[in-house]
C-alpha positions as CSV (number, residue, x, y, z in Angstrom):
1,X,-16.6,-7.0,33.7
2,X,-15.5,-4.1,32.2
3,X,-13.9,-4.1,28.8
4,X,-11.6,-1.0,29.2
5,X,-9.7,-0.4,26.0
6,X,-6.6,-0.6,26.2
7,X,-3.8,1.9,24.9
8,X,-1.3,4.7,26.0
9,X,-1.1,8.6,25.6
10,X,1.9,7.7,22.5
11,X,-1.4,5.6,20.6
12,X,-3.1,9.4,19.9
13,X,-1.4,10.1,16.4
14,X,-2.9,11.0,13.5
15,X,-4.2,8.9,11.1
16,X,-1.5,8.7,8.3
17,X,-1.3,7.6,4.8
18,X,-3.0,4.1,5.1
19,X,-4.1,2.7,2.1
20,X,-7.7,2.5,3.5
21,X,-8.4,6.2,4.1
22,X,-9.4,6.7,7.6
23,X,-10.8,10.3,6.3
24,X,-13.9,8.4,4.3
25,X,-15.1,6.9,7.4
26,X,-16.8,10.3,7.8
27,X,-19.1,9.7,5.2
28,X,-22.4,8.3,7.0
29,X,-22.2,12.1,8.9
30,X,-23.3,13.4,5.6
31,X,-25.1,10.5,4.1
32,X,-27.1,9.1,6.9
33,X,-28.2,5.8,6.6
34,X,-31.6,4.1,4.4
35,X,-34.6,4.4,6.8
36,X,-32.4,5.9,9.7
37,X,-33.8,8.4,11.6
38,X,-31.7,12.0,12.0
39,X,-31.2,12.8,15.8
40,X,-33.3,16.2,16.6
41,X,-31.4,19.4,16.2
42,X,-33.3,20.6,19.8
43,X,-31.5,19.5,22.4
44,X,-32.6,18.7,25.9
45,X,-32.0,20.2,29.0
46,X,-29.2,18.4,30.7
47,X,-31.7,16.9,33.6
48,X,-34.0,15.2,31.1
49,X,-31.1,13.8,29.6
50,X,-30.9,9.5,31.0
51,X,-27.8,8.4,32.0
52,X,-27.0,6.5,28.5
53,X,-27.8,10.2,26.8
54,X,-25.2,12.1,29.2
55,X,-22.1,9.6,28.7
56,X,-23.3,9.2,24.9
57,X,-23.1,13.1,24.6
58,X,-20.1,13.6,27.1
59,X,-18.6,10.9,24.7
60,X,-19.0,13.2,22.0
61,X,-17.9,16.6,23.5
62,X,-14.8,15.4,24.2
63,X,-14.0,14.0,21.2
64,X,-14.6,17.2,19.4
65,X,-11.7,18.2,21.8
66,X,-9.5,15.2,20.3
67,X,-9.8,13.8,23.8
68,X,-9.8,10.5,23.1
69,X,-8.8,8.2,25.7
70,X,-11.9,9.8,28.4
71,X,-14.3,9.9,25.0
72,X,-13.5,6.0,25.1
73,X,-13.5,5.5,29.0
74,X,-17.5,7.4,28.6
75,X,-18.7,5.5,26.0
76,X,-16.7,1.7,27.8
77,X,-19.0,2.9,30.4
78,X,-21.9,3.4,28.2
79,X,-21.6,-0.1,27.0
80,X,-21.1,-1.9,30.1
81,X,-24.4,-0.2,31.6
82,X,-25.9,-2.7,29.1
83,X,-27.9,0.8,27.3
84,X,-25.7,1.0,24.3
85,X,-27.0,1.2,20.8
86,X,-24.9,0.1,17.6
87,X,-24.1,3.2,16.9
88,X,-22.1,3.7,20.2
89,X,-20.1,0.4,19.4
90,X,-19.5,2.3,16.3
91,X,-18.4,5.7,17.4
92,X,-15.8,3.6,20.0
93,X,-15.0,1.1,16.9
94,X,-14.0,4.3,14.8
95,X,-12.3,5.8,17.1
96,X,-10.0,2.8,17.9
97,X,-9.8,2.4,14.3
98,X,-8.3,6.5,13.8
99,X,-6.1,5.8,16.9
100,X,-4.3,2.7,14.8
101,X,-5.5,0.2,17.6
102,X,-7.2,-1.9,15.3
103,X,-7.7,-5.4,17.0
104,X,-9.6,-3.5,19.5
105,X,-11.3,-1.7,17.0
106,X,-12.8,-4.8,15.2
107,X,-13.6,-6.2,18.7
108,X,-16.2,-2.9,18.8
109,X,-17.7,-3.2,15.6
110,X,-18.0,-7.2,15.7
111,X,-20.1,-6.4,19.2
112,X,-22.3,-3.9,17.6
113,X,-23.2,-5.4,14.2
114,X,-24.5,-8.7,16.8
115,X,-27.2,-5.3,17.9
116,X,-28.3,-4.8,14.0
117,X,-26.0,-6.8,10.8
118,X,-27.2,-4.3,8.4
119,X,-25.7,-1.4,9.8
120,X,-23.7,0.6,7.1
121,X,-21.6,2.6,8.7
122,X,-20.3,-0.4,11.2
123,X,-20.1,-2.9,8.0
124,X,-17.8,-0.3,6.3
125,X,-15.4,0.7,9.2
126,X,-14.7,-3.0,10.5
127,X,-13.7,-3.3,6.8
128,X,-11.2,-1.0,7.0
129,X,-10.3,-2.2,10.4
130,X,-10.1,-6.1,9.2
131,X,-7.9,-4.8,5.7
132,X,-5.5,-3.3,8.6
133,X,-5.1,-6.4,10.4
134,X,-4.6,-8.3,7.4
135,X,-7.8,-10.6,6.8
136,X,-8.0,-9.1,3.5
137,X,-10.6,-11.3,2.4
138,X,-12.9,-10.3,4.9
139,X,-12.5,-6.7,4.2
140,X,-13.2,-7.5,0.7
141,X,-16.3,-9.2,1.7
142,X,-17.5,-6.4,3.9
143,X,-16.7,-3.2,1.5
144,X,-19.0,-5.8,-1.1
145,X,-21.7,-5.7,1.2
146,X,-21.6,-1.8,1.7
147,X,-21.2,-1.4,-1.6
148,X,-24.0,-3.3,-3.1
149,X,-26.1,-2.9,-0.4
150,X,-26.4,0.9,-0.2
151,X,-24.5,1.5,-3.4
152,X,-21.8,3.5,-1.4
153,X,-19.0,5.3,-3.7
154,X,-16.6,5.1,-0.3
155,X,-17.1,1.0,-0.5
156,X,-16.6,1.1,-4.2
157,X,-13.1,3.2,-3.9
158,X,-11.5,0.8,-0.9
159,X,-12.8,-1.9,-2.7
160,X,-11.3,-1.2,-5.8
161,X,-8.0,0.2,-3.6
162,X,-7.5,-3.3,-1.7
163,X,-8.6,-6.1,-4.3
164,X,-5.7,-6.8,-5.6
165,X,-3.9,-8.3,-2.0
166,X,-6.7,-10.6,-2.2
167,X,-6.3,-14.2,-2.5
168,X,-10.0,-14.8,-4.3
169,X,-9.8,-11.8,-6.4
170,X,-9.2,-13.0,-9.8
171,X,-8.1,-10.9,-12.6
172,X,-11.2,-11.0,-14.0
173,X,-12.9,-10.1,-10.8
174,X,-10.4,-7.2,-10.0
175,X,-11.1,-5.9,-13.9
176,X,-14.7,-5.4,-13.1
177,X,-14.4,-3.9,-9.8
178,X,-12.4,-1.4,-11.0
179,X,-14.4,-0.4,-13.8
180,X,-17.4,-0.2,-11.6
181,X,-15.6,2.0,-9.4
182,X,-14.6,4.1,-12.6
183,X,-17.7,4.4,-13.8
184,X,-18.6,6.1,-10.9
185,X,-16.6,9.1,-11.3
186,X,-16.9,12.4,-13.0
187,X,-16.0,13.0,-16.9
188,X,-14.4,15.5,-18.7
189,X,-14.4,13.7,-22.0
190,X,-15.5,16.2,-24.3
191,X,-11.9,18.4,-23.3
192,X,-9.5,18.1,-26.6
193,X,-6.3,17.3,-26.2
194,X,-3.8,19.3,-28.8
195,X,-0.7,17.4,-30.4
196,X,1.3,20.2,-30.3
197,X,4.1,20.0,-32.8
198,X,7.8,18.8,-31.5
199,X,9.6,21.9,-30.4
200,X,12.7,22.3,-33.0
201,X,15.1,21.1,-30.7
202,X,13.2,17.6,-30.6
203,X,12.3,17.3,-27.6
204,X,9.5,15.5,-25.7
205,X,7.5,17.4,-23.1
206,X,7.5,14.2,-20.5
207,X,5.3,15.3,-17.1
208,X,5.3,13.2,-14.2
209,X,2.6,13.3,-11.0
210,X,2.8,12.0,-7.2
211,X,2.2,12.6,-3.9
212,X,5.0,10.9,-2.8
213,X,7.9,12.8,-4.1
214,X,9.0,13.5,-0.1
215,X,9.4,9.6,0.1
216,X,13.1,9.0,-0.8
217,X,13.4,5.3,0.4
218,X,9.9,5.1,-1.5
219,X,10.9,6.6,-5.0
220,X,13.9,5.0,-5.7
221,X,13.1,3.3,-9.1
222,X,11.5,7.1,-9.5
223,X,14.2,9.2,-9.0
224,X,16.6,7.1,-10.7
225,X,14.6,7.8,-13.6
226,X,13.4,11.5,-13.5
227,X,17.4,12.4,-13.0
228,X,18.6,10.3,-15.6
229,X,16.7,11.6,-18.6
230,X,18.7,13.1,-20.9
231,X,17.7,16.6,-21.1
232,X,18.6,17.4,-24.7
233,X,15.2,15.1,-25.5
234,X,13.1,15.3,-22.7
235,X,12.0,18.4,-20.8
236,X,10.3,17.2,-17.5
237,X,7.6,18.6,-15.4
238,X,7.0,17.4,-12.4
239,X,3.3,17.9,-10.7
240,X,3.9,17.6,-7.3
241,X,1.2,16.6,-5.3
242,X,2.2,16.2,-1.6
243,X,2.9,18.7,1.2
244,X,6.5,17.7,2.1
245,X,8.4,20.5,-0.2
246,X,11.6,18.8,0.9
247,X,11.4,15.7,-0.8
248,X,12.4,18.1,-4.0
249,X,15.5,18.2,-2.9
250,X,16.2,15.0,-5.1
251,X,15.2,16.3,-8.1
252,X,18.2,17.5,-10.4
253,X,16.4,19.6,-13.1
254,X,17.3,20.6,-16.6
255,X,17.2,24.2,-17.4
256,X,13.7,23.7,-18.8
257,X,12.0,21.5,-16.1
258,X,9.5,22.9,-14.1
259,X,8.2,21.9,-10.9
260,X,4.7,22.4,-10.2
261,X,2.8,22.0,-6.3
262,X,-0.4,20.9,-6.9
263,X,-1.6,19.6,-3.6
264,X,-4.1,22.8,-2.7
265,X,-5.7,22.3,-6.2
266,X,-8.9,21.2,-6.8
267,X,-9.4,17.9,-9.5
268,X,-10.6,20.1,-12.0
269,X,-7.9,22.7,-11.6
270,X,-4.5,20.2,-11.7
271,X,-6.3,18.9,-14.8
272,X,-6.9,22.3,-16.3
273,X,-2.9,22.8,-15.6
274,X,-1.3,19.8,-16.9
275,X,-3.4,20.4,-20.2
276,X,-1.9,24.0,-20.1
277,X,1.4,22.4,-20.0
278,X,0.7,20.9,-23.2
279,X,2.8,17.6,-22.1
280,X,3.5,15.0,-24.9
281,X,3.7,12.2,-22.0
282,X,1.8,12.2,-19.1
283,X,3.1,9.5,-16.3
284,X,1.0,8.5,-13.3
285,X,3.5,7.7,-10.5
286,X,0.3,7.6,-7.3
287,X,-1.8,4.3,-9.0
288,X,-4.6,3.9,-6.3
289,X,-2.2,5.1,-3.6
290,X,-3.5,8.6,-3.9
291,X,-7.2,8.0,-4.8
292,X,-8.7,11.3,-4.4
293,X,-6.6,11.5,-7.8
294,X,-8.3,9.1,-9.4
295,X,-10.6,11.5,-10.9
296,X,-8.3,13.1,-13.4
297,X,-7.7,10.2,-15.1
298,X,-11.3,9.7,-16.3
299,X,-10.4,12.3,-19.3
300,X,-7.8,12.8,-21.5
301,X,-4.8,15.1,-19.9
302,X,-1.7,14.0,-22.7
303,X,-1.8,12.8,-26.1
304,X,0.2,9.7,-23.9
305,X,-1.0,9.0,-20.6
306,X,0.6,6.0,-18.8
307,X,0.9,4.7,-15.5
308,X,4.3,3.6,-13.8
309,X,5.7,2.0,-10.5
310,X,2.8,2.0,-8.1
311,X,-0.1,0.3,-10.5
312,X,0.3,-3.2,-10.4
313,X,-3.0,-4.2,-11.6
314,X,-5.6,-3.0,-14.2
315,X,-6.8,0.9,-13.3
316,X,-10.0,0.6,-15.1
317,X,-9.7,4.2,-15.7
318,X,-10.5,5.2,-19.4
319,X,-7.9,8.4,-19.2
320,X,-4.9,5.6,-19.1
321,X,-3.6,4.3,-22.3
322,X,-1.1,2.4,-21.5
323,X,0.4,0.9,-18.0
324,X,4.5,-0.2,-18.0
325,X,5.5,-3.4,-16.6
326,X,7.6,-5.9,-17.8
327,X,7.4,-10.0,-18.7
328,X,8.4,-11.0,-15.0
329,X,5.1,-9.4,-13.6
330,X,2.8,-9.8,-16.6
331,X,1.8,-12.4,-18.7
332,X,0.2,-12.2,-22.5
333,X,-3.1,-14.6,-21.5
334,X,-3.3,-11.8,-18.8
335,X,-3.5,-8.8,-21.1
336,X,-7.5,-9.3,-22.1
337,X,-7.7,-8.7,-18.1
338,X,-6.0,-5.3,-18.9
339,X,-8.3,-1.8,-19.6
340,X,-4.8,-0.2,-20.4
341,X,-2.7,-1.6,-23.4
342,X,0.6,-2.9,-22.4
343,X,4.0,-1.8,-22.3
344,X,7.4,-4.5,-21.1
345,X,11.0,-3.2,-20.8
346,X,12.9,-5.7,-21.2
347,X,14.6,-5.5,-17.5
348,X,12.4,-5.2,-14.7
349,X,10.6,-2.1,-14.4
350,X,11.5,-1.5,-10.8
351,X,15.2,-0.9,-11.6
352,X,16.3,1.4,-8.5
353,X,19.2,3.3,-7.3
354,X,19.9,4.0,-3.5
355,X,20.7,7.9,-3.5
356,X,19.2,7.7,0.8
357,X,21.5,7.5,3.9
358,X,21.5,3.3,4.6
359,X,22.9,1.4,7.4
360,X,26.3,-0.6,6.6
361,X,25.7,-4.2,5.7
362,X,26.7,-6.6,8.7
363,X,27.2,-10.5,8.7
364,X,24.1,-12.7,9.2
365,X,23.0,-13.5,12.5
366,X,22.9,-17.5,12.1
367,X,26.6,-17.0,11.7
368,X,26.8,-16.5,15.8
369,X,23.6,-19.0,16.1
370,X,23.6,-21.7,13.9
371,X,20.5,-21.1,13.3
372,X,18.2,-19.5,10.6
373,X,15.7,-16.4,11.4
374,X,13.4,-15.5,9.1
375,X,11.8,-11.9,8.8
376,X,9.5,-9.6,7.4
377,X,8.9,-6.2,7.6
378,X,5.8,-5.8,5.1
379,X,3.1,-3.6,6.3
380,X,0.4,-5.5,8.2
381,X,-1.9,-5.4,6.0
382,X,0.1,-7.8,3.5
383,X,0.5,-10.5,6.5
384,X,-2.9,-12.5,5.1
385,X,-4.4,-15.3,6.8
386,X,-2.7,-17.8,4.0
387,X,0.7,-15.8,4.6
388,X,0.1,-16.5,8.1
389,X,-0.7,-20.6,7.4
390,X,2.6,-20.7,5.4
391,X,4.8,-18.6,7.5
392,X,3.5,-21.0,10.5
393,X,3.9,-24.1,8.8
394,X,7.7,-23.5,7.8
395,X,8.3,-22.4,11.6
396,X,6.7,-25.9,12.5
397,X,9.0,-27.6,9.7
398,X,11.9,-25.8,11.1
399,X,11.7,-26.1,15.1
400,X,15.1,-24.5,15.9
401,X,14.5,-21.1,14.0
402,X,12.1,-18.2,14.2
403,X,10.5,-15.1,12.6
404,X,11.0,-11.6,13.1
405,X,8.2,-8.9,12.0
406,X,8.4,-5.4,12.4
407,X,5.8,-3.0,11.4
408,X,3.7,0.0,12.2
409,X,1.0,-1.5,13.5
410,X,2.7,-3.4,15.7
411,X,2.7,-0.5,18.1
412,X,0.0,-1.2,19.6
413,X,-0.3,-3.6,22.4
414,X,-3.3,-5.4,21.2
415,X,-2.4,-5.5,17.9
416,X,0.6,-7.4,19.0
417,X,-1.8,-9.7,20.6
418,X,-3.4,-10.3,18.1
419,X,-0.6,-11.5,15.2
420,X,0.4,-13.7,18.5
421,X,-2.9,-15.4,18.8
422,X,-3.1,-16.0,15.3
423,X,0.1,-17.8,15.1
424,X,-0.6,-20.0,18.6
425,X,-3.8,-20.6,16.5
426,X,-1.9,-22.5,13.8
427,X,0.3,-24.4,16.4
428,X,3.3,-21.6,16.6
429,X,4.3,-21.2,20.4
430,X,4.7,-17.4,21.5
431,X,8.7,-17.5,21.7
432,X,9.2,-18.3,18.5
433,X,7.6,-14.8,16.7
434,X,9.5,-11.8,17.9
435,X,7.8,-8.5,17.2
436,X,9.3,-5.3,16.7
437,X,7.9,-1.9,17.2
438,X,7.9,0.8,14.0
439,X,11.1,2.9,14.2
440,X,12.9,6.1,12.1
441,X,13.7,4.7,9.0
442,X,17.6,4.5,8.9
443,X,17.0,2.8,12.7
444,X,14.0,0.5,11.2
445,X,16.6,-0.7,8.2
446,X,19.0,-1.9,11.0
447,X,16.2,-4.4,12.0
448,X,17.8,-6.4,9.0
449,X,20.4,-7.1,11.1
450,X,18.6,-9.5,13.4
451,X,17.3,-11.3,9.9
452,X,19.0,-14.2,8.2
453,X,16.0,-15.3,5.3
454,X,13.6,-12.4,4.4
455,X,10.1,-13.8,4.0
456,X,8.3,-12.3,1.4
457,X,4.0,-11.6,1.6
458,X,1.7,-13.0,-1.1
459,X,-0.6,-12.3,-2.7
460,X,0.5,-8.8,-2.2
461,X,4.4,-8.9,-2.2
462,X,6.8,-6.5,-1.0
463,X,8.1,-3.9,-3.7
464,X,10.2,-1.3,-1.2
465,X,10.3,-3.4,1.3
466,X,12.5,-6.1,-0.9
467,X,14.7,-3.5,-2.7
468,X,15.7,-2.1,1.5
469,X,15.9,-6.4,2.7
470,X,18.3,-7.0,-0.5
471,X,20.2,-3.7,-0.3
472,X,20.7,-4.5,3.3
473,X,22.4,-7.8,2.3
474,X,19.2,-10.1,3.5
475,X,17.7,-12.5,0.3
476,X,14.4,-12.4,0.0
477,X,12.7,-16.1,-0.6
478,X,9.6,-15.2,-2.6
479,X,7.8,-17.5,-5.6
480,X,6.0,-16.9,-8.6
481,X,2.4,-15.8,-8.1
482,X,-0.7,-15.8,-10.0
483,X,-0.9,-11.9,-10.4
484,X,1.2,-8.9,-10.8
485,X,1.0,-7.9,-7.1
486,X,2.5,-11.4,-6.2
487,X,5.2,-11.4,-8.9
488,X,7.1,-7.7,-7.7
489,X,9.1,-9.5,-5.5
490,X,10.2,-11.5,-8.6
491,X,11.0,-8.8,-10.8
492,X,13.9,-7.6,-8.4
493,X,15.1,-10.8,-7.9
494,X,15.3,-12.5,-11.5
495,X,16.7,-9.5,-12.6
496,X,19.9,-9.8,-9.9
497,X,21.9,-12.7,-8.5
498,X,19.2,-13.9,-6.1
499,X,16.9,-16.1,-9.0
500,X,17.3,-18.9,-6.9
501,X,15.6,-16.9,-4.0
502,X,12.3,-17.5,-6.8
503,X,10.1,-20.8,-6.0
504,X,8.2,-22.1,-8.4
505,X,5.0,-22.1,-6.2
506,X,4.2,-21.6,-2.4
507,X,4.7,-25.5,-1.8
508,X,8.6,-24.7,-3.3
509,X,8.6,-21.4,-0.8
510,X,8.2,-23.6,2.0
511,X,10.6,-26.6,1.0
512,X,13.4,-24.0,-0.1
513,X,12.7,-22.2,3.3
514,X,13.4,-25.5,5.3
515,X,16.2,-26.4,3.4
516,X,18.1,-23.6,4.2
517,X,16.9,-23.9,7.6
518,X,18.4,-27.3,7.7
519,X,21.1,-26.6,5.6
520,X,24.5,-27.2,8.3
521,X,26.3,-25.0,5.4
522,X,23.6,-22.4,5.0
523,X,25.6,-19.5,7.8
524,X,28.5,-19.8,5.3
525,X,27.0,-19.2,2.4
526,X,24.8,-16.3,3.5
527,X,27.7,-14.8,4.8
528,X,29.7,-14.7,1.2
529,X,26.4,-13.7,0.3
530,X,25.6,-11.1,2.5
531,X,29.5,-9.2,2.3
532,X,29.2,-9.5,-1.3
533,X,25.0,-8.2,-2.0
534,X,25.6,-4.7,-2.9
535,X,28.4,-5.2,-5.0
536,X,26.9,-7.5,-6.8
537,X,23.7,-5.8,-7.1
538,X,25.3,-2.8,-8.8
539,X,26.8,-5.2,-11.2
540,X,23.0,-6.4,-11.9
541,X,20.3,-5.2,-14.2
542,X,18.3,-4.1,-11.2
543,X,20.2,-1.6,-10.3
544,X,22.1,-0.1,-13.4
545,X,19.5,2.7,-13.7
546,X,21.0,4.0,-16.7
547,X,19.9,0.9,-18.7
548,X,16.6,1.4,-17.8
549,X,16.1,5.0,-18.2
550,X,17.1,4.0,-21.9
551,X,14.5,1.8,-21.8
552,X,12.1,4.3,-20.5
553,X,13.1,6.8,-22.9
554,X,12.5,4.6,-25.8
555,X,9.5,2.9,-24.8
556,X,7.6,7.2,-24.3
557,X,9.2,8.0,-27.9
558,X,7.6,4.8,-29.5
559,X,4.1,5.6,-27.9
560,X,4.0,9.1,-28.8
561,X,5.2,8.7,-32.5
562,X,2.8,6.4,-32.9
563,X,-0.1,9.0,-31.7
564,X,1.6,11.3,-33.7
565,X,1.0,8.9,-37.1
566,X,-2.8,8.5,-36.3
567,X,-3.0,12.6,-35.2
């Protein structure tokens, strides 16, 4: 029977920003496998050619033409003729994988590692595929493998990139994999960095880097920040390292800021011009979100370099002095885990600001109902098999309500499938998980509307994603992990009127869960709750920006007077 993969014109997009980078799966085309043998450069004439050869190679032509759904329909051919080799599993397996249909993906790549386990190039793309589908662990397992087995740089990068939304990575664990990683990268460490003298005005030349600057709903905590400086002591640069020009719109520059596009420059070359800026402060916005990046941060770019808002672990990069958190996500026994030193404001150092177009704030849906729906919209690859055991056993506990997820991936037929399966697999009957297609943004927030409870992911928790559920009146019920990554949630919401949305552990996240659930009263106090949320938040710590550009400000004079003192 034929396996014919499934999937529609609208499933050819491009590959995206995904925090496993699709592009890297090129790497065994320049690499080639221990002990493999390269195909001859001489071809054949087209009737030597067996039938496996001529759909292997019509396979290929026409994905050289991005023709992807024929490539796939040759090489489903290929592999139901009972001739195909591992790597034609692997060629259909990575081009699912580019195509976002990912549980059909891993289907490909499971088949053709049962031809030969040790294959590299199969190993490290159902990695990438099983990190997209959420079984974190296994991905971690996999780019291991690769990794150690081979001693592949592409395994050690994704590695390092996903460990932290592990559940058995430890700190210590994560601390070593990312210095492993670091110390494979290049080093400028014999560049001198100047102290230039503080101009006589006073102030501090502050520069700030990301490829994300385009991302409004993204940046908020950012932009709240780079506009709120106070420009008689801070001059700003911005290195802006995307291709989306527009998202400068936000910015509202002094008459000394500078704006500088980076993204057609080479490593060596942004590094060369942020030393030519002669910054005092140097602040890393990407984190392992932009990891072609990484690089830079091997050598010394700032008399102060510091990372902020996207590194929510240890970098393990030796160009990073110091990394800006605050108590609610980082604890002292934690800071030997640390390669950075440690910086706490003393309100949560996601503070944010809506500037972005938002849908209005409606009532909660259990108010027509009488019942509670819980939701998430978390990326799928935060929806971990223990998220999935918890999420299922609260459903379970509370037979009259249901959950809502909405995410890219879901898409894709299969991939739907999939999250449905492994629900009926822990006892959750298909009606009671609704899944909703990926949508413009301002149409995606509205999905908020169908959601009473948010449901936060662990142990990677939402950080956007919570700031748009609570701005769009929905709570989130989170709890206090055992890293950073799991406590992000908690930042926002210990530092609002939603504490009591924090459990103590994930045995408290499911009891508070069904108590509201059961809770007759529950519709009437999420209502108050709901009419009241943005009000209130602007009342909060969280969202009075000003306070924590304060902070900020104070926190990047302390560090660089005391580099000045030991200059």
């Amino acid at each position: 029977m034929s396996r014919k993969w499934c999937f529609t014109a609208s499933a050819i997009v491009a590959r995206g920003k995904a925090a496993i980078r699709l592009a890297e799966l090129k790497f065994m085309g320049k690499r080639g496998r221990p002990g493999q043998k390269k195909p001859s450069s001489r071809s054949k004439p087209s009737a030597l050619l067996s039938s496996a050869e001529r759909l292997r190679r019509k396979a290929l032509e026409l994905l050289t033409q991005q023709q992807f759904p024929p490539a796939l329909e040759a090489l489903d051919t290929l592999i139901e003729s009972g001739q195909a080799c591992v790597d034609d599993y692997c060629l259909a397996g990575k081009t699912l994988l580019s195509m976002r249909e990912f549980a059909q993906a891993a289907m490909a790549l499971e088949d053709g590692l049962r031809l030969d386990r040790e294959h590299e190039e199969s190993r490290f793309s159902l990695a990438a595929t099983l990190f997209q589908l959420g079984d974190v662990s296994a991905a971690v397992r996999h780019f291991q493998w690769v990794a150690d087995r081979y001693n592949n740089p592409e395994a050690r990068l994704n590695l390092a990139t996903i460990a932290p939304g592990c559940p058995e990575v430890d700190h210590q664990r994560l601390l070593e994999i990312r210095r492993t990683f670091a110390q494979s990268l290049p080093s400028d460490s014999d560049t001198e960095v100047i102290l230039r003298a503080r101009s006589a005005d006073g102030r501090l030349r502050v520069g700030y880097i990301s490829a994300f600057f385009h991302r409004s709903n993204y940046m908020k905590p950012v932009w709240g920040l780079i506009n709120g400086h106070d420009r008689s002591q801070f001059e700003i640069h911005l290195f802006a390292d995307d291709t989306h020009e527009r998202g400068l719109e936000w910015f509202k520059p002094g008459s000394r800021d500078q704006i500088h596009l980076t993204q057609t420059m080479s490593n060596r070359e942004l590094a060369t011009l942020i030393r030519q800026q002669q910054l005092d402060i140097l602040v890393d916005l990407n984190g392992y979100s932009a990891a072609s990046r990484l690089e830079i941060f091997m050598s010394r770019l700032a008399p102060v370099t510091a990372t902020w808002f996207n590194m929510y672990a240890t970098s393990g990069l030796a160009g990073i002095d110091w990394i800006i958190g605050d108590d609610f996500v980082i604890r002292p026994e934690e800071e030997q885990y640390y390669s950075e030193k440690i910086c706490r404001l003393p309100q949560s150092y996601l503070s944010f600001v809506v500037a972005h177009h938002a849908p209005d704030v409606v009532p909660p849906p259990c108010l027509g109902t009488r019942k509670i729906t819980f939701g998430s919209l978390v990326s799928q690859y935060k929806i971990t098999p223990v998220v999935l055991d918890v999420w299922s056993e609260i459903l379970k506990r509370c037979p009259d309500s249901r959950l809502i997820l909405g995410n890219r991936s879901l898409a894709k037929t299969a991939n739907r499938d999939y999250v449905v399966r492994q629900f009926q697999h822990r006892g959750v009957e298909q009606g009671r998980v609704q899944l909703l297609p990926p949508a413009d943004h301002f149409e995606f927030l509205k999905y908020y509307d169908q959601i009473d409870i948010a449901l936060d992911s662990f142990p990677y928790n939402g950080g956007t994603t919570t700031t748009e559920a609570i701005w769009q009146g929905v709570p989130v019920l989170t709890f206090d992990g055992d890293r950073w990554a799991s406590r992000t949630s908690r930042t926002l919401l210990m530092n609002c009127h939603l504490n009591e949305f924090v459990a103590s552990s994930v045995t408290d996240y499911v009891d508070q869960a069904v108590r509201w659930a059961t809770n007759p009263e529950a519709p009437q106090q999420l209502s108050r709750l709901r009419a009241e949320m943005r009000s209130s938040l602007l009342k909060a710590p969280v969202c009075q920006i000003d306070t924590m550009v304060k902070s900020m400000e104070a926190t990047y004079l302390q560090l660089f007077e005391a580099v000045a003192k030991t200059r």
